[in-house]
Steps between C-alpha positions, in 0.01 A plus 500: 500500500868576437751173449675400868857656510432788263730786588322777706576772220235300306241503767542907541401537101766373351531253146194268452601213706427293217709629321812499731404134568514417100839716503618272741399153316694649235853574709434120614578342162537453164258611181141376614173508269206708565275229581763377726470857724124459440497175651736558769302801616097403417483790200335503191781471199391863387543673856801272526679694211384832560654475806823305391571758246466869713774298693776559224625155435641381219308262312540309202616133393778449783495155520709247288228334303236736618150497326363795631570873629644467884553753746811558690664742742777754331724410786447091508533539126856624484607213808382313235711573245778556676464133634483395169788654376719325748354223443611539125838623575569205786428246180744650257786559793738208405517236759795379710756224373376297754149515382636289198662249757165456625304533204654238274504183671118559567438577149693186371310238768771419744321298772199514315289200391495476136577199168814450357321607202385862675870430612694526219272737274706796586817354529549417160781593308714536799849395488546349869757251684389119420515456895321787526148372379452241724681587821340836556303655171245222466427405842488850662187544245374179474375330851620159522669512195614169381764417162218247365287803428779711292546129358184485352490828346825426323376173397181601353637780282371780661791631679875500323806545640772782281893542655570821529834502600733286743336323736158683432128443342260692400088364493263551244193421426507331161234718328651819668847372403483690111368799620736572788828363289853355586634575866874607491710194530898449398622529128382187295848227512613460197673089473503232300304312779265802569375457108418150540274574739349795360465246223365238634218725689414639187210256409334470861559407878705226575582290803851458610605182389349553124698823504797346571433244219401814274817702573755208546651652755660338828300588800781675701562739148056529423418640877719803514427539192116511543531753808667694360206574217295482803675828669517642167074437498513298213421183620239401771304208661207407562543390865683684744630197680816618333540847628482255836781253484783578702758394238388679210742466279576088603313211285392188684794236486356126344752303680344597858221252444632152583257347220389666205112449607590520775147622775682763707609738236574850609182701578703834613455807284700507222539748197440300222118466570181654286548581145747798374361737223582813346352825621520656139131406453409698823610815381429506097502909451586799686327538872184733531627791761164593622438156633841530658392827617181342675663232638711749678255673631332205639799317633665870725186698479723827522732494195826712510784541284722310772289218576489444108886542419510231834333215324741515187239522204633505181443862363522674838212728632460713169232252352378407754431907593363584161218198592424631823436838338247388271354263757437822759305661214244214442490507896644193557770643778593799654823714453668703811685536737422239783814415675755719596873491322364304242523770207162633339457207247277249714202334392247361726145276486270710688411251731866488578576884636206401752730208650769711470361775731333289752715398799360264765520644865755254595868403367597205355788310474557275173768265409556484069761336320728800409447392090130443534300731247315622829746671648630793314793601689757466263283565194249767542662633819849520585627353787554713831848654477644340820469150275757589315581243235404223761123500398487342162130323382653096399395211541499371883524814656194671685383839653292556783290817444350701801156707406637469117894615597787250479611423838768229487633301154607140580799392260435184299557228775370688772905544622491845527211782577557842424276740636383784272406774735670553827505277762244511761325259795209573357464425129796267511287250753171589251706329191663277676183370625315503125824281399447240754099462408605506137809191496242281360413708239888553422545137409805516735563211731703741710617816523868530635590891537868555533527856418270824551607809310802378421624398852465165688175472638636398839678851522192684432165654681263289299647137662254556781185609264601117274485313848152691594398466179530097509874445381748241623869664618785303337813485423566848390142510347103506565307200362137503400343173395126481324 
C-alpha cells in the first residue's frame, strides 16, 4: 500500500514510492547513515543502500568527526556549506569599538566575585593613581573589599608595592616581580640626602626611626627625601599604610603628646610606618618579555598596539610584539583582526574573541573610573570626537558607558558632566539613572553638578532629567548625595 500523501503521479506508475519517500528524508536534513534510513523506514541495511544510492546523493564522510560514510542530498549539501562559510567569515569580520567597551570590563571581573589574590594577578606591573587602588580598582573586583586584606598581603611579603611615577604604584607579585622588571617611574634624584638613604637601605629594610638614626638626617630633610626615591621606584615599603596618610610628606610632631608616655598617642595614619627597603633586589637582571607578553594577554585579553603604548611599558609594543609572535605559533593566542580601527597587529586568547563576539540581548549601562584599566577609552579606543579634550582618563574622574559606548564623562569632582554623544531624553535619563545607583560605588559623598557641556546646568535641557533622576536643585547647581 502506497505511503498517505504520496503525489498522484506516483500512484499512475510513477517513481517507487519508496524511493520518493527516502528522497524526501534526505531534502529534510543533514548527512544521515544507512542504518539510520534503514531504521527509520523498517529495511534491511543492504536494500537500504541499494536504494539510497540509485537516488544520486552524495555520500561520503560529511560530518565533522565522522566515523563512517554518510549520505546527504546535493542540494542540503551546498546550504551546508554555504552556512558554514558565513559562519567563518562572520568570525573573522572585526567587531565594533563598542564590542571592546563591553568586552573588557567582563573579561577583567568588574562586579564579579573573586580574591584580591585572583584580583591583582593581572594587574601587575601597572602603573596606576595611589587613590586609584582602593577607591575604585580594588573594590569594583573584589566584593566587600576591605584595606586589612591588601594589608596583609603587603605584610607577609607576598605582594610589594614599586612607584612608578608621581603620585602612582604599580603591584607585583614578589616572585613575578624579576620576570616582569622595573615599571617606568621619574629619573633617580641625585642629592647628598638621596645617597644617605640609598646608603643606609643598602644592607636591608629598616623602620623609620632606625633610618633616621642610620642617615642622620632631620626628619623634615629624610621624608622628601625618601619619596622622592619612592616616585623614582627605588625605595618601597612593606605596608601600604603609607600610600594612605593624608599628609604624606609631614612627620608626626613629639611635642603634641603632653607626656612622653603618654596613653593617647596618635593612632591616625601616618607615613613613617612599616619598614622602607630597596627595590634593587626585586629586579636583579633584565625582565623576561614573554612573561610580560602573557601577562598582557591575560590582564586585556585583546592586545593592540594602542592599548600597549597606553600603559607606558618601558620598550614600547616592539617586544612585546615579537613575544606574541612566537607565542601564536606554539598556540598559545591568536593573531587578527578582532576589533575594528585597531590596526592588524592584535593578539587575542581564544577564549577571549568568544566574549568579544557575544552580546547579551539587552543594554547595559556601566559606571568606571575614567583611569581604571577596564575601561579603554582613552587607551585602546579613542574618545568620541564631540569630547574634545574634555575626556581625559585621571584620577577621580568617571565614564558612564551605554551597551559598551561612552555616554557621559564626569570631571574629577563631579562639578561638571559633559556628554559625549548628543543630547537626548532618552540616553541622557539612562546614564543619569546608572550614576545615581552607582554614588556609592563612586566614594563621593555628593555630587554637586554646576555645569553640563560647558554651560550652567540650570540653563540647560538636562536640569529636569538630574531632578527625575534623584538630584537636589540649588543654588545655581544639582546636588546628589550617596
Amino acid at each position: 500500500m502506497p505511503p498517505a500523501g504520496l503525489p498522484d503521479a506516483y500512484l499512475e506508475g510513477g517513481e517507487d514510492p519508496l524511493a520518493w519517500v527516502l528522497r524526501r528524508f534526505a531534502r529534510g536534513r543533514g548527512p544521515f547513515t544507512t542504518a539510520e534510513a534503514a531504521a527509520r523506514y523498517g529495511l534491511s541495511l543492504e536494500d537500504a543502500e541499494e536504494k539510497l544510492a540509485a537516488l544520486g546523493l552524495v555520500r561520503g564522510e560529511l560530518r565533522p568527526g565522522g566515523t563512517e560514510r554518510e549520505w546527504s542530498d546535493p542540494d542540503v549539501l551546498r546550504r551546508l556549506r554555504r552556512a558554514s562559510l558565513a559562519a567563518l567569515r562572520k568570525e573573522i569580520e572585526p567587531a565594533e569599538p563598542a564590542a571592546l567597551g563591553r568586552f573588557l570590563p567582563a573579561w577583567q571581573g568588574i562586579d564579579r566575585r573573586a580574591t584580591l589574590r585572583e584580583a591583582l594577578v593581572p594587574l601587575q606591573g601597572m602603573s596606576l593613581p595611589v587613590a586609584l587602588w582602593e577607591s575604585d580598582v580594588l573594590p569594583r573586583r573584589v566584593p566587600r573589599y576591605e584595606p586589612a586584606q591588601l594589608d596583609q598581603l603587603t605584610a607577609s611579603g607576598e605582594v610589594v608595592w614599586v612607584g612608578a611615577g608621581l603620585e602612582r604604584v604599580a603591584v607585583y607579585f614578589r616572585e613575578d616581580a624579576p620576570a616582569l622588571g622595573r615599571p617606568a617611574a621619574l629619573p633617580a634624584p641625585e642629592s647628598m640626602e638621596h645617597d644617605r638613604v640609598r646608603e643606609a637601605l643598602r644592607t636591608g629594610a629598616l623602620f623609620w626611626f632606625d633610618l633616621l638614626r642610620e642617615t642622620g638626617l632631620e626628619s623634615e630633610t629624610l621624608m622628601p627625601a625618601l619619596w622622592d626615591l619612592v616616585w623614582a621606584g627605588e625605595v618601597t615599603n612593606d605596608a601600604w599604610q603609607p600610600l594612605r596618610a593624608q599628609r604624606r610628606y609631614a612627620t608626626p610632631r613629639q611635642d603634641r603628646r603632653p607626656r612622653r608616655f603618654s596613653r593617647q598617642r596618635a593612632d591616625a595614619i601616618t607615613a613613617t610606618q612599616g619598614r622602607w627597603s630597596s627595590t634593587a633586589g626585586l629586579f636583579p637582571g633584565e625582565p623576561d618579555p614573554r612573561t610580560l607578553a602573557e601577562l598582557l594577554l591575560e590582564r586585556q585579553g585583546i592586545v593592540t598596539r594602542d592599548g600597549v603604548r597606553a600603559e607606558g611599558i618601558p620598550g614600547g609594543y616592539a617586544p612585546v610584539y615579537r613575544e606574541l609572535r612566537r607565542l601564536e605559533i606554539l598556540g598559545t593566542c591568536r593573531r587578527g583582526y578582532f576589533v575594528e580601527g585597531l590596526g592588524g597587529a592584535q593578539f587575542a586568547l581564544p577564549g577571549a574573541v568568544e566574549r568579544l563576539r557575544h552580546r547579551v540581548s539587552e543594554e547595559i549601562a556601566l559606571v568606571l573610573a575614567a583611569a581604571d584599566p577596564a575601561q579603554p577609552f582613552g587607551a585602546a579606543l579613542s574618545w568620541p570626537k564631540r569630547a574634545g579634550a574634555r575626556a581625559a582618563r585621571v584620577a577621580g574622574a568617571y565614564v558612564v558607558l551605554l551597551d559598551g559606548s561612552p555616554a557621559l564623562f564626569v570631571e574629577r569632582g563631579g562639578r561638571s558632566l559633559v556628554p559625549l554623544r548628543e543630547p537626548d531624553d532618552g540616553w541622557l535619563r539612562e546614564a543619569l539613572a546608572a550614576l545615581v545607583e552607582n554614588m556609592p560605588r563612586m566614594r563621593l559623598k555628593r555630587l554637586a553638578v554646576e555645569r553640563f557641556d560647558g554651560r550652567p546646568v540650570g540653563e540647560t535641557e538636562v536640569m529636569p532629567l538630574l531632578l527625575e533622576a534623584g538630584f537636589l536643585a540649588g543654588p545655581r547647581r544639582a546636588v546628589l548625595r550617596s
